[in-house]
N, C-alpha and C positions, 0 to 999 in steps of 0.2 A: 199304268201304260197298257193297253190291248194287246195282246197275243192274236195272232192269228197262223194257223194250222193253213197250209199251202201245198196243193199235188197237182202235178201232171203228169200226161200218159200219149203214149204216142205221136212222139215229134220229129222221128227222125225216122233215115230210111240208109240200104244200106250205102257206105260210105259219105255220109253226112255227119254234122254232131249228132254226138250223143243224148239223149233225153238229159242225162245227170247233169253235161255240162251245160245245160239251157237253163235246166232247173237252177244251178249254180248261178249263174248268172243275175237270172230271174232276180234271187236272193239277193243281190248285190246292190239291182238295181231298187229295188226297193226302201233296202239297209241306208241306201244314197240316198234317195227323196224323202225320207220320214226320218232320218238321222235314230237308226234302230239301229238292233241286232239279229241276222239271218243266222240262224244253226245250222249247222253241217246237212247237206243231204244224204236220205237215207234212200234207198234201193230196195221196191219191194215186189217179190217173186209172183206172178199170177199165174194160172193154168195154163197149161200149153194144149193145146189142142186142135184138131185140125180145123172145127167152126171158127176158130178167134184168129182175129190178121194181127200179127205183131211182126216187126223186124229180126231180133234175132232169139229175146228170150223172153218177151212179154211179161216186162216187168214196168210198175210204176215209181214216180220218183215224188219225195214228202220233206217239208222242211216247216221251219215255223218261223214265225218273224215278229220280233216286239218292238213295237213301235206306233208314233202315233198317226195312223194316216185310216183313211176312212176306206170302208168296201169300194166306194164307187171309183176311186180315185186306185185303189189294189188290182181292180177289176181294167180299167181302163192303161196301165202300165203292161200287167201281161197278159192282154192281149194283143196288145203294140206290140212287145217280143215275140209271142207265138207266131203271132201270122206273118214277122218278120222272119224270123228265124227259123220255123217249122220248115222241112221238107217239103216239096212240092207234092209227094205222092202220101203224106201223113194226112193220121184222123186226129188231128190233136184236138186235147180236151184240158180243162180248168176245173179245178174245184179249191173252195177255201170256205172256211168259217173263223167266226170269232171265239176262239176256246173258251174265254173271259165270263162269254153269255149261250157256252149251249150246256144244250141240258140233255142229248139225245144219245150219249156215247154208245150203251149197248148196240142202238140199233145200229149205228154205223160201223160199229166195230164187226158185228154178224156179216156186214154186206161183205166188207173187207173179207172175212174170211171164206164167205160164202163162194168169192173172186177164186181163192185157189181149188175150187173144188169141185166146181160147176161153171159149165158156160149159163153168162149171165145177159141180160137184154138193156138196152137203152131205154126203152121205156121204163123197167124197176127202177135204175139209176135214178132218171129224172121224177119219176114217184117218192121214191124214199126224200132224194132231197128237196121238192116240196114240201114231205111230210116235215122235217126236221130242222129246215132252214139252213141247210146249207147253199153255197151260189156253185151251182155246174153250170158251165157253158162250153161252147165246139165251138175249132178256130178254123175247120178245113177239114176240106174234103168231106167225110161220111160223116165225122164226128165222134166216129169209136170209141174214141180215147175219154171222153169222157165216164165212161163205165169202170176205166184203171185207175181215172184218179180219183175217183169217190172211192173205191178199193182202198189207192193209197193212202187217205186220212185214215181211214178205216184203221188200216195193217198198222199208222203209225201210234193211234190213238190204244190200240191193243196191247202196244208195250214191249212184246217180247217178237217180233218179225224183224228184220230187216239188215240191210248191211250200210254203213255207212261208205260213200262215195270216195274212191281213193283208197289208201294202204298208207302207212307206216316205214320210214326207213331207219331202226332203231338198232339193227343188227350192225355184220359185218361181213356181208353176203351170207353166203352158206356157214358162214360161224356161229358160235353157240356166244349169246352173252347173256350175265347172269345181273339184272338189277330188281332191286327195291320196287316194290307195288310204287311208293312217294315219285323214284325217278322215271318209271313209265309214263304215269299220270304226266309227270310235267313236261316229257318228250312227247306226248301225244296229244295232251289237250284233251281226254277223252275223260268222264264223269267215273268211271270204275273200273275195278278189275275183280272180274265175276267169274265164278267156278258154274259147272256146268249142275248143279245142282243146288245151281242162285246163292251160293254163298261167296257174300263179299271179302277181298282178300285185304286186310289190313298195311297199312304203310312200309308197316316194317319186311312183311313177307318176300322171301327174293322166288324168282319167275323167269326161268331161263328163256328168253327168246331166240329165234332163229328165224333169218331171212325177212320180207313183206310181211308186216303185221296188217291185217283187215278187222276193224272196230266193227261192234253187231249193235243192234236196240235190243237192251234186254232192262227189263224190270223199268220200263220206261226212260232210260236214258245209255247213253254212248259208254260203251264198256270194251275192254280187250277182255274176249273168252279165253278162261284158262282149262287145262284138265289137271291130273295129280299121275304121271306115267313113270317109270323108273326114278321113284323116290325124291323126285323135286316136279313145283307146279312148272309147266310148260304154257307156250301159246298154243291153242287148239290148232288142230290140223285141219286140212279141206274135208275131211271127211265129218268132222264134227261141226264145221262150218254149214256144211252142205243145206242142211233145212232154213238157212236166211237168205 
């Protein structure tokens, strides 16, 4: 069944949806016409800067989708969404490929990162994914947004960037509770529980939580980041968060 790797960027403005929840959506609507499966959306961080127009944190948003339905027919659904649902005042942008059949990762992975480091142009965007066959296209207004979502394959294809959309409510507010790597996983849904020095925490290991848990992309799939702080592993704090 085809995989296909799916980002957008800039669809919203302030007091409208959110880019995530569009993205979600998006995913939904897709998951519904090809009888697939959409993956969580991830949330991925770009430059802030004062050349780039973003709403509040100029970030892009990346999900994948397996299932069987064709480019033209992936292509023609969101952009139904987008230009339904985009903001009057956005630049929103599309990009997707087929994971199954590309073969270009490095370079799209560089552009992604190149996103958080440098202001970047529309014309590279649409260069690169000529070069590499991936599909960008702009649904409004300038079309900006397509420069975040080639970033956002990019960040997700990377492996280690990103936050997944939404948090965890696995606590008891500000209470400390202490479970098993096993029953985290199955309260969250999420593929691991990873130490910040990429080592995976086994089933048995207990992991004290406390309050909103927030899932990260790390080693290429959805993990709850842990650290090792007064003699039991914890859930990372905002500050060890901060770089996704």
């Amino acid at each position: 069944m085809p995989e296909y790797l799916i980002a957008i960027d800039d669809t919203d403005d302030i007091g409208t949806r959110g880019t995530g929840d569009i993205a979600q959506q998006l995913g939904q609507i897709l998951a519904t016409d090809c009888g697939g499966v959409a993956s969580p959306v991830t949330r991925h961080q770009l430059l802030v800067h004062p050349d780039i127009p973003y709403t509040s944190h100029n970030s892009a948003m990346c999900f994948a989708l397996k299932g069987d339905i064709s480019p033209q027919r992936l292509k023609q659904l969101a952009s139904e969404l987008l230009e339904a649902e985009s903001a009057a005042a956005a630049d929103p942008g599309l990009a997707f490929m087929c994971l199954s059949s590309f073969t270009s990762n490095a370079a799209l992975v560089e552009f992604g990162l190149a996103a958080k480091r440098r202001v970047l142009t529309k014309d590279e965007a649409y260069g690169l994914a000529a070069d590499i066959g991936v599909h960008l296209s702009e649904h409004g207004g300038t079309g900006q947004g397509v420069i975040g979502a080639l970033a956002g394959l990019g960040l997700r294809l990377e492996g280690n960037d990103g936050r997944l959309k939404g948090h965890f409510d696995v606590g008891q507010g500000d209470d400390e509770l202490s479970l098993p790597v096993s029953v985290l996983l199955a309260q969250t849904g999420v593929d691991a529980v990873i130490a910040l020095d990429d080592t995976e925490l086994a089933d048995e290991v207990p992991v004290r939580v406390r309050g909103k848990l927030k899932a990260v992309w790390r080693q290429g799939r959805s993990a709850i980041l842990v650290s090792f702080r007064d003699g039991a592993w914890r859930n990372a704090g905002k500050q060890e968060l901060k770089e996704y």
